[in-house]
Backbone bond lengths (Angstrom), bond angles and torsions (degrees), N, CA, C in turn:
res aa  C-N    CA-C-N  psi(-1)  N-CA   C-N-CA  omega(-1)  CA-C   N-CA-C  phi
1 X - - - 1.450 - - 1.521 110.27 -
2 X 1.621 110.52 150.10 1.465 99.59 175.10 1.186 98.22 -108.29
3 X 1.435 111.77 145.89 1.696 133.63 141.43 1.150 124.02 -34.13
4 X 1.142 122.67 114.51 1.556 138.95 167.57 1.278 109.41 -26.97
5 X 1.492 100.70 -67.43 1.559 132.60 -168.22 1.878 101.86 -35.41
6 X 1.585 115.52 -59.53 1.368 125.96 167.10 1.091 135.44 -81.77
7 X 1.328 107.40 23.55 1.880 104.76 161.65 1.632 106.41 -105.67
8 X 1.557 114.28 158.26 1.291 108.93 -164.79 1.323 106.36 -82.09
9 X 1.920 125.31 167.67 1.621 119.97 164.76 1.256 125.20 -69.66
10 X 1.553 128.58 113.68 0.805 147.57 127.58 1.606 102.77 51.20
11 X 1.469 103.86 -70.12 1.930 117.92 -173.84 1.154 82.25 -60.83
12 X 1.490 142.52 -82.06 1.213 142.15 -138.98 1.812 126.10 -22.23
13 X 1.307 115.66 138.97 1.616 97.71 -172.13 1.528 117.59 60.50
14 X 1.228 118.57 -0.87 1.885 107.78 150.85 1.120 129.22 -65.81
15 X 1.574 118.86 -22.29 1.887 111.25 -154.54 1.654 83.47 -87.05
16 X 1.711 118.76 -47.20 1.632 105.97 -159.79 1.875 111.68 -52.00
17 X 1.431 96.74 -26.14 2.077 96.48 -174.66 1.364 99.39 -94.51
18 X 1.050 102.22 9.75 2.166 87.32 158.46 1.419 92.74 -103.82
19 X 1.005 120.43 -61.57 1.958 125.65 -167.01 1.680 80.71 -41.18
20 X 1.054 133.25 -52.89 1.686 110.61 -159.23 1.053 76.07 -93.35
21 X 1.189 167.19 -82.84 1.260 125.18 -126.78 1.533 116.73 -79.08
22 X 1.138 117.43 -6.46 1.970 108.78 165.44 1.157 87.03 -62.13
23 X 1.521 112.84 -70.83 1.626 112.79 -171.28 1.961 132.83 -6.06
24 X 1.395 78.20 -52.37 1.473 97.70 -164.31 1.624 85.52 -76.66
25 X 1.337 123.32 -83.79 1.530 118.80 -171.51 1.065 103.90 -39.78
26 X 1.795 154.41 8.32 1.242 121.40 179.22 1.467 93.89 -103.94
27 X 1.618 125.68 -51.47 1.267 120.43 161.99 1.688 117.05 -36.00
28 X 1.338 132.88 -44.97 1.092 120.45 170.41 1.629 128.74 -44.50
29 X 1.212 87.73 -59.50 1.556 100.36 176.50 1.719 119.46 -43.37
30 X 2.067 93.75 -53.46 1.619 95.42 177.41 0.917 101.37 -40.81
31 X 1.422 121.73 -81.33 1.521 144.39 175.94 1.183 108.31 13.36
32 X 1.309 111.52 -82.13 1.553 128.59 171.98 1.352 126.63 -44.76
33 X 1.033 116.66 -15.74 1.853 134.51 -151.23 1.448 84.28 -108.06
34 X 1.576 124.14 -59.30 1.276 117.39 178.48 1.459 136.09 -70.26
35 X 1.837 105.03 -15.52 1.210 91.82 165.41 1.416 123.14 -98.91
36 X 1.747 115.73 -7.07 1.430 100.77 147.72 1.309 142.98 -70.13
37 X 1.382 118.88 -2.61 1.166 133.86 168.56 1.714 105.68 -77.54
38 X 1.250 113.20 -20.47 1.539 101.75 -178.28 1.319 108.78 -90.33
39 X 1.628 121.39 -14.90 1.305 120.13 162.82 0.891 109.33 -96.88
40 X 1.623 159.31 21.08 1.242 140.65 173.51 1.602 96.82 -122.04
41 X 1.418 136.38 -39.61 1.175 154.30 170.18 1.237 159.65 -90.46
42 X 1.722 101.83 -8.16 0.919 139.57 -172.69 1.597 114.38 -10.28
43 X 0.915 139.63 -32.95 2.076 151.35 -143.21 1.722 100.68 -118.14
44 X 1.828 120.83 -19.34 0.904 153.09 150.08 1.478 103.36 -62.38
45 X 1.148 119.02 -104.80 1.729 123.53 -178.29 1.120 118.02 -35.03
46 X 1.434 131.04 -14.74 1.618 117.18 -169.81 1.190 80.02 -111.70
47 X 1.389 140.39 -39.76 1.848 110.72 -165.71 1.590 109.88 -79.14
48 X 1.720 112.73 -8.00 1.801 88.91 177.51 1.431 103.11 -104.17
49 X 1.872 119.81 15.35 1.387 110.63 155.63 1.521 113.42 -84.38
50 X 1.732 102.03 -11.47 1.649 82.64 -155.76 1.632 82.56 -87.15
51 X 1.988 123.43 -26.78 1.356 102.64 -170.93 1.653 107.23 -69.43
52 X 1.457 126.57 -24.34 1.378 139.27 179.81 1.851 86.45 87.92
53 X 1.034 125.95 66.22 1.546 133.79 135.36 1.451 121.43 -122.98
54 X 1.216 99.26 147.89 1.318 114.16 175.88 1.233 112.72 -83.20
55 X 0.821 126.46 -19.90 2.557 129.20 -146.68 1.685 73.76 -74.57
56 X 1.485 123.89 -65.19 1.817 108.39 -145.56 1.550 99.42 -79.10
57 X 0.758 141.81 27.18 1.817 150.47 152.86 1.427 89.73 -91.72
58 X 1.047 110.49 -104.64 1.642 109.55 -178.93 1.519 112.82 -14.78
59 X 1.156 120.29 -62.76 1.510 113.90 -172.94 1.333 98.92 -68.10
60 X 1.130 149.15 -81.83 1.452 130.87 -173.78 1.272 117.92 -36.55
61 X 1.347 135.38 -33.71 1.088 137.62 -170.31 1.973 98.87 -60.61
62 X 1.306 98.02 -71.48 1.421 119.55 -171.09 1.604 99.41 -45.06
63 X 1.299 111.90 -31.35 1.885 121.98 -174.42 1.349 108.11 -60.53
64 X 1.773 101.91 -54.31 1.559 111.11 159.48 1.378 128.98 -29.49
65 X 1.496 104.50 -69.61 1.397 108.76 -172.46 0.975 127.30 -60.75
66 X 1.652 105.03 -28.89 1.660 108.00 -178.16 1.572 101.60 -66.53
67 X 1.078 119.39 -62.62 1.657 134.06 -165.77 1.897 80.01 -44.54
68 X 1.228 136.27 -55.23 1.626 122.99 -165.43 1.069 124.11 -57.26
69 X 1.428 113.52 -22.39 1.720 133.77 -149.09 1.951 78.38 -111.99
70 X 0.784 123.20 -58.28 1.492 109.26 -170.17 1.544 97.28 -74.85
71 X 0.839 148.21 -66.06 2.041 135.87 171.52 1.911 87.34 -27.13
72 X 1.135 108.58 -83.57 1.705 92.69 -149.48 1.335 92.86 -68.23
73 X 1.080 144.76 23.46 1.813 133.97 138.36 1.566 122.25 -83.71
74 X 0.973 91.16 -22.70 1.494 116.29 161.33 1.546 125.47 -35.45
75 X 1.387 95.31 -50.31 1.501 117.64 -153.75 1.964 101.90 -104.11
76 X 1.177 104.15 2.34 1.733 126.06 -172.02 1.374 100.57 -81.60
């Protein structure tokens, strides 16, 4: 039989599977963000791979969202 006394608490080993799991949903999300950007933008996405920057992804991206967030405010 085991001892109570030596098994670990319960909490123990929770905080590391949240830290990965934001983790994971935040890469997801990019993820997602970039491949709608390759269908909505396409002429955008290939010139800041071909310059290798990130900023005009990001800035269109963020251009996106705003323009989404004001439509579904829109509708308030």
């Amino acid at each position: 039989m085991t001892d109570i006394a030596s098994l670990p608490p319960p909490e123990s080993g929770g905080g590391g599977l949240r830290v990965a799991g934001l983790l994971s949903l935040l890469a997801l999300v990019f993820a997602a963000s970039v491949m709608w950007l390759v269908f909505t933008e396409p002429q955008t996405v290939a010139e800041a791979i071909e310059a290798g920057e990130l900023s005009p992804l990001l800035e269109t991206l963020a251009r996106s969202l705003r323009d989404l967030l004001l439509e579904l405010l829109g509708y308030l």
